[in-house]
SEMIZA-765726 format. One line per 8 residues: number of its first residue (from 1); their letters; for each residue x, y, z of C-alpha. Coordinates in nm, 4 decimals. Layout:
NUM = a = X,Y,Z ~ ...
This chain:
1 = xxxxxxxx = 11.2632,7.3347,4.8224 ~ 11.0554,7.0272,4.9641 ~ 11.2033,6.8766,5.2594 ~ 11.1092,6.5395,5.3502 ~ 11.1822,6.3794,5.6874 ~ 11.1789,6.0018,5.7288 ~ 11.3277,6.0052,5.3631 ~ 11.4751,5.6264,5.4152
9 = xxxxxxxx = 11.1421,5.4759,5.5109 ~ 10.9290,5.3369,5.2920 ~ 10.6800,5.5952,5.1794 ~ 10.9816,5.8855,5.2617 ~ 11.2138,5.6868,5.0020 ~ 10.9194,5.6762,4.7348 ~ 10.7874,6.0342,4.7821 ~ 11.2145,6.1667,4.7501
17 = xxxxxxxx = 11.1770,5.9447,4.4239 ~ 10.8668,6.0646,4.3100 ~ 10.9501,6.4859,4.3569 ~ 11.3010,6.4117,4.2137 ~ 11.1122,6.2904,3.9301 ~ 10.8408,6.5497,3.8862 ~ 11.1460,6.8075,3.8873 ~ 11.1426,6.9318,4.2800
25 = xxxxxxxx = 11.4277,7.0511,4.4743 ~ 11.4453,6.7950,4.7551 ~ 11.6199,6.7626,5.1033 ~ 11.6280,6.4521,5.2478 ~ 11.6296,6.4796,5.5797 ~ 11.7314,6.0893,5.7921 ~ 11.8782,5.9865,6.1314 ~ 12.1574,5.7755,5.9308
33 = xxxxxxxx = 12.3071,5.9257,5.5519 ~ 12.0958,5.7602,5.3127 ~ 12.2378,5.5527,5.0088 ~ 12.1026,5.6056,4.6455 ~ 11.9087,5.9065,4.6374 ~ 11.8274,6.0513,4.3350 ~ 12.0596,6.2877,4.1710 ~ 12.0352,6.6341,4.2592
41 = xxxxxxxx = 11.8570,6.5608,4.5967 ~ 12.0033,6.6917,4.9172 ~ 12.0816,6.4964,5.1939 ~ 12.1621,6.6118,5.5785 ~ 12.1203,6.4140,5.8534 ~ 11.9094,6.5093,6.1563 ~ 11.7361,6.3820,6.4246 ~ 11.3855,6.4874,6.5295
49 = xxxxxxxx = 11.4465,6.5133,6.9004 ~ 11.6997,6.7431,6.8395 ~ 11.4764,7.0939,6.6673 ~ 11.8567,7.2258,6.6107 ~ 11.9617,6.9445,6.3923 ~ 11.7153,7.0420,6.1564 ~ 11.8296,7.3895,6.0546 ~ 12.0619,7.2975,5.7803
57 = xxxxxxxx = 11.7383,7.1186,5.6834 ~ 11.5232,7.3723,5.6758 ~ 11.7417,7.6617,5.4751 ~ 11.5258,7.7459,5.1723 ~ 11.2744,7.5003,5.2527 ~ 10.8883,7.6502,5.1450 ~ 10.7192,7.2614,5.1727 ~ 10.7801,7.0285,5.4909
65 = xxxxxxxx = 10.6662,6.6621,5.4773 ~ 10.6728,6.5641,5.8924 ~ 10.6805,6.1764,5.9765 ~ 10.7435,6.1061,6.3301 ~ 10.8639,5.7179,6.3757 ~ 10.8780,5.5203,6.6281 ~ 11.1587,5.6865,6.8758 ~ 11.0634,6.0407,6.7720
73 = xxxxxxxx = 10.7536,6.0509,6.9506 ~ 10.9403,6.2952,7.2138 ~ 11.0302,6.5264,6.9749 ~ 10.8803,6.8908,7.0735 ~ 10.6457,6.9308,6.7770 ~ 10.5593,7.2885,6.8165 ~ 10.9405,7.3950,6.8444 ~ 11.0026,7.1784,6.4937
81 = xxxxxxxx = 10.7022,7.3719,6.3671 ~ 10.8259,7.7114,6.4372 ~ 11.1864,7.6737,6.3207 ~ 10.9834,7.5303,5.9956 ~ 10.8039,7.8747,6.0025 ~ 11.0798,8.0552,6.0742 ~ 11.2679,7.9413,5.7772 ~ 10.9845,8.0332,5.4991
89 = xxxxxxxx = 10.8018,7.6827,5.5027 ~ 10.4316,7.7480,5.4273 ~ 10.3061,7.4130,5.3761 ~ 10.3331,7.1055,5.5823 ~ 10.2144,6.7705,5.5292 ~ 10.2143,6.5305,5.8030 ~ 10.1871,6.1767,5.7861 ~ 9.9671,6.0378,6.1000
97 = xxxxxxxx = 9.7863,5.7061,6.1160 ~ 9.4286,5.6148,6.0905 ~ 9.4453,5.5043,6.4651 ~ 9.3777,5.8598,6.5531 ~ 9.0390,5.8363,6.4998 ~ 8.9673,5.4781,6.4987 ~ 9.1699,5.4052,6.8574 ~ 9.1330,5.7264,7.0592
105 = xxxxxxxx = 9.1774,5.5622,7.3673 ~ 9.5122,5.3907,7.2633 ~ 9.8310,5.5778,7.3901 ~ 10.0501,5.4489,7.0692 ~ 9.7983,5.5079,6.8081 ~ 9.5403,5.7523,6.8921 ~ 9.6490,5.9734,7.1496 ~ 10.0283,6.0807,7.0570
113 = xxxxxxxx = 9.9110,6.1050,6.7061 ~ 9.6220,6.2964,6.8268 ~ 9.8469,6.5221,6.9805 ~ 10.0934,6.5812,6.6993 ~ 9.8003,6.6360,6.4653 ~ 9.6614,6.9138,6.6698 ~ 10.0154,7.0929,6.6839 ~ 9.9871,7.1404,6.3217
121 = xxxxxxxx = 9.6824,7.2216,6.3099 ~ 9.7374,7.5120,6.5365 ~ 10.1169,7.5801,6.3936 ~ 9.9413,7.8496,6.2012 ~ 10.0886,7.6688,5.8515 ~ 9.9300,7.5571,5.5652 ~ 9.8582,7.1890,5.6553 ~ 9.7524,6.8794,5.5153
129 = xxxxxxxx = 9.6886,6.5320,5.7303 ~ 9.7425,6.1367,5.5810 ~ 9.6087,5.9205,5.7575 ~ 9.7013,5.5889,5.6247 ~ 9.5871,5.2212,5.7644 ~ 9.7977,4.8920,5.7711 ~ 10.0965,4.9303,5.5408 ~ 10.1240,4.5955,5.2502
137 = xxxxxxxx = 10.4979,4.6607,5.3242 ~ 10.4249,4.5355,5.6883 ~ 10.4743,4.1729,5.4804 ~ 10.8660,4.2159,5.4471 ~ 10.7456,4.0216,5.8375 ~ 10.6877,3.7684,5.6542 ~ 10.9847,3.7671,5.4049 ~ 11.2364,3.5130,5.5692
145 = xxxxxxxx = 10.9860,3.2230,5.6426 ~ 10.8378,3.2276,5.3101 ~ 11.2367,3.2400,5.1611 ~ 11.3097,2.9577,5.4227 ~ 10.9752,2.7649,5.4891 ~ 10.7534,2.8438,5.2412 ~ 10.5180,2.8713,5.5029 ~ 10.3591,3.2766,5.6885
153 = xxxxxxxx = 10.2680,3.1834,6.0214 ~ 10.0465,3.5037,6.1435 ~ 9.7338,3.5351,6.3564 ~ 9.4099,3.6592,6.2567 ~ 9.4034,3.4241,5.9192 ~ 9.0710,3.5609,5.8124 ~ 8.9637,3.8827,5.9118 ~ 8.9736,4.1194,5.6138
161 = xxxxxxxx = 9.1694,4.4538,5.6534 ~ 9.2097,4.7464,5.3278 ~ 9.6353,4.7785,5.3739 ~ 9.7830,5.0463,5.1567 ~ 10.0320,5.0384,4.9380 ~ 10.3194,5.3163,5.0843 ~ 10.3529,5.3957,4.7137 ~ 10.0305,5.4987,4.7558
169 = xxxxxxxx = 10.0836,5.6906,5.0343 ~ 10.3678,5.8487,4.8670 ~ 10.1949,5.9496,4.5639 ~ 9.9259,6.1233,4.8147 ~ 10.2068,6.3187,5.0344 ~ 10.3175,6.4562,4.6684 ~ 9.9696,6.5736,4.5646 ~ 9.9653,6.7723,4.8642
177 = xxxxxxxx = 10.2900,6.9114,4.8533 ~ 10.3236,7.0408,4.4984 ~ 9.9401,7.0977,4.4412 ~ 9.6843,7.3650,4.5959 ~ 9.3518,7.2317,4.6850 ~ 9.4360,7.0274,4.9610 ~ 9.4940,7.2572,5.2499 ~ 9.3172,7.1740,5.5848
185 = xxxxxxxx = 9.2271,6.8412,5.4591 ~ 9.2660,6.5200,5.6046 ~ 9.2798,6.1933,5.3951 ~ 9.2385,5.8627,5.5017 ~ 9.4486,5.5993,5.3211 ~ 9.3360,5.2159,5.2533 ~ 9.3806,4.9655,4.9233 ~ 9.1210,4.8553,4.7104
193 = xxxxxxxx = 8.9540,4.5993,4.8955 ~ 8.9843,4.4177,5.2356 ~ 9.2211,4.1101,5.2387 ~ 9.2892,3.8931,5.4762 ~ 9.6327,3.7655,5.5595 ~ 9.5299,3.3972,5.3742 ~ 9.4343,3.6138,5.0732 ~ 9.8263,3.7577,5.1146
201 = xxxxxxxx = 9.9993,3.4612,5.1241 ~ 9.7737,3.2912,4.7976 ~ 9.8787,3.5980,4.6557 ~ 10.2421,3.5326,4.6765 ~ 10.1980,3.2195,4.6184 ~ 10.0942,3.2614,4.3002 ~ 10.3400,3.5548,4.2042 ~ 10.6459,3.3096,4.3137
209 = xxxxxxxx = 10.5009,3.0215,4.1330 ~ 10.5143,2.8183,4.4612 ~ 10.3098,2.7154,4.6878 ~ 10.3257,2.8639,5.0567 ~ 10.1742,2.7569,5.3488 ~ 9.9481,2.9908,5.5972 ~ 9.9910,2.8534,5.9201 ~ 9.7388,3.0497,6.1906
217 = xxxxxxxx = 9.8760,3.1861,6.4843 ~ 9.7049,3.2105,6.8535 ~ 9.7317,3.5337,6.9619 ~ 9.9757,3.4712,7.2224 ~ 10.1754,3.3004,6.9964 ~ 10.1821,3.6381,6.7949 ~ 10.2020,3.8691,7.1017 ~ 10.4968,3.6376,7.1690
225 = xxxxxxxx = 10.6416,3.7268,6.8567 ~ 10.5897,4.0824,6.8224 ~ 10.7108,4.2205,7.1774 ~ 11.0534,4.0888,7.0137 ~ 11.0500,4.4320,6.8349 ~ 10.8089,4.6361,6.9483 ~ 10.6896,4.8026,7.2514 ~ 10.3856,4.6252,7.4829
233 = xxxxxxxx = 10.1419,4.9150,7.3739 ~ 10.1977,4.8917,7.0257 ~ 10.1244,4.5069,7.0225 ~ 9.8199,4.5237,7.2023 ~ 9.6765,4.8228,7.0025 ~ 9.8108,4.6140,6.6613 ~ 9.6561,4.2773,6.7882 ~ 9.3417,4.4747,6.8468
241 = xxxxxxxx = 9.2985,4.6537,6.4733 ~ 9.4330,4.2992,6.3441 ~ 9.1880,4.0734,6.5078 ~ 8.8818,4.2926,6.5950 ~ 8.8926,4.5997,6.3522 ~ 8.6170,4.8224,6.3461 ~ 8.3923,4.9645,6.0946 ~ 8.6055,5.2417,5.9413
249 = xxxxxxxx = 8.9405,5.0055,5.9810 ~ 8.7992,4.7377,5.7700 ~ 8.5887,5.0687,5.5315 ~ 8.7934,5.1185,5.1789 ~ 8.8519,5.5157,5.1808 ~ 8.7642,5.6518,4.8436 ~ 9.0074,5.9654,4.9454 ~ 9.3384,5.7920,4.6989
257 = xxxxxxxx = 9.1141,5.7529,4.4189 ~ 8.9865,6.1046,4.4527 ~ 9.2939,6.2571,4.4763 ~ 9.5196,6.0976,4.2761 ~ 9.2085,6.0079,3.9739 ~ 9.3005,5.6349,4.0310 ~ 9.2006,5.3051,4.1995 ~ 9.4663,5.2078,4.5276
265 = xxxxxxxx = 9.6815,4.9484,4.3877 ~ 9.6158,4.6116,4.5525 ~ 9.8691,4.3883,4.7354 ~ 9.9414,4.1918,4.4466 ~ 10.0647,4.5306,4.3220 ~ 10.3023,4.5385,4.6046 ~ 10.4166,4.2262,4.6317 ~ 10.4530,4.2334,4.2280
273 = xxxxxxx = 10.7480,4.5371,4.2771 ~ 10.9139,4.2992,4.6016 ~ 10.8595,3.9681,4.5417 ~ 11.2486,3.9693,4.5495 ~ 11.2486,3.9654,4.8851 ~ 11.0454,3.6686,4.8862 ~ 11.2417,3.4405,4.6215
């Protein structure tokens, strides 16, 4: 049994999908009861912050796949880990974020990550790391001004960054799980190539068969914007990577292609699969 927390996100939805397919028992493990899950996959709701809510969870389990989301951050790691070990799980696989080692000094990115990495590294399982950049689902932002307006207003209009797809990311997390070879590793995760958020928007432009406009944001403007819906040190960290990324943010990782014997796919990929969103 695989169980996979975070399973309505968007890499925990794809990587349910993709075991499901590949034959795997699955639990899906979500704050809220998820809707359309693949037949024959388990679902019990659960709440990281809460290590007890997880037991029905963990019955049977042998593989964990560990995302900690925004508002789980508080949740006592090593306690989740040993009620893991304690119910026969001998692999994790935790999904972290690049940040860890390119923004050690940030509290949202580097350090708590940091911290949740080394808990698993010393949980005394079998464990695996993804570390993945800039999602291209972070454009759903984007999704009701291009609908409305035709037009993406967003800062930073030409500074190239290597966003993965979370299909991508998905496709990783199952590699790990299912396959030996990949214990005590720790993958980074980019695309193809470095795009910038003008590239993005030509892209759907072309895909919808309209034209949309990129209008360039200050950075204010954007910081504006963004402390709508997330917290001051996330913004500042995310205007950072966005506008002044450094060497290994904008670097393409050749860790997907190893892995999974294939190129990342590139945000025209992406927006391919959701251009509904955009129509």
């Amino acid at each position: 049994m695989i169980v996979v927390t975070g399973a309505t996100g968007n890499v925990g939805s794809a990587l349910v999908r993709m075991l499901a397919e590949a034959g795997e028992q699955v639990t899906a493990v979500s704050r809220r009861a998820a809707a359309d899950l693949p037949e024959g996959v388990r679902q019990v709701t659960a709440d990281l912050t809460d290590v007890q809510s997880l037991a029905p969870a963990l019955e049977g389990a042998k593989q964990l796949y560990l995302l900690f989301a925004q508002g789980s951050f508080e949740a006592d790691v090593p306690g989740i880990l040993a009620a893991a070990a304690e119910a026969g799980v001998g692999r994790v696989v935790l999904q972290s974020s690049q940040g860890v080692a390119t923004r050690p000094e940030s509290a949202s990115h580097g350090q708590l990550g940091k911290a949740v990495e080394v808990a698993v590294q010393e949980s005394g399982l079998e464990w695996t790391i993804l570390r993945p950049g800039g999602f291209q689902s972070n454009m759903f932002a984007w999704a009701e001004q291009v609908r409305s307006e035709r037009t993406v207003a967003a800062p930073f209009g030409d500074v190239g960054i290597p966003f993965v797809d979370p299909e991508d990311i998905a496709a990783m997390a199952a590699a790990a799980l299912r396959e030996d070879g990949h214990a005590g590793r720790i993958y980074t995760l980019t695309g193809p190539v470095a795009e910038t958020p003008r590239d993005r928007v030509r892209v759907l432009s072309e895909i919808l068969g309209d034209t949309v406009q990129f209008l360039e944001q200050t950075p204010e403007e954007a910081q504006e914007q963004m402390l709508k819906f997330m917290p001051p040190a996330v913004v500042d960290t995310t205007l950072a990577i966005l506008g002044h990324p450094t060497e290994d943010e904008v670097r393409v990782s050749p860790d997907v292609e190893q892995v999974l014997r294939r190129a990342p796919r590139p945000f025209a990929a992406w927006a391919e699969r959701n251009i509904a969103a955009f129509r």
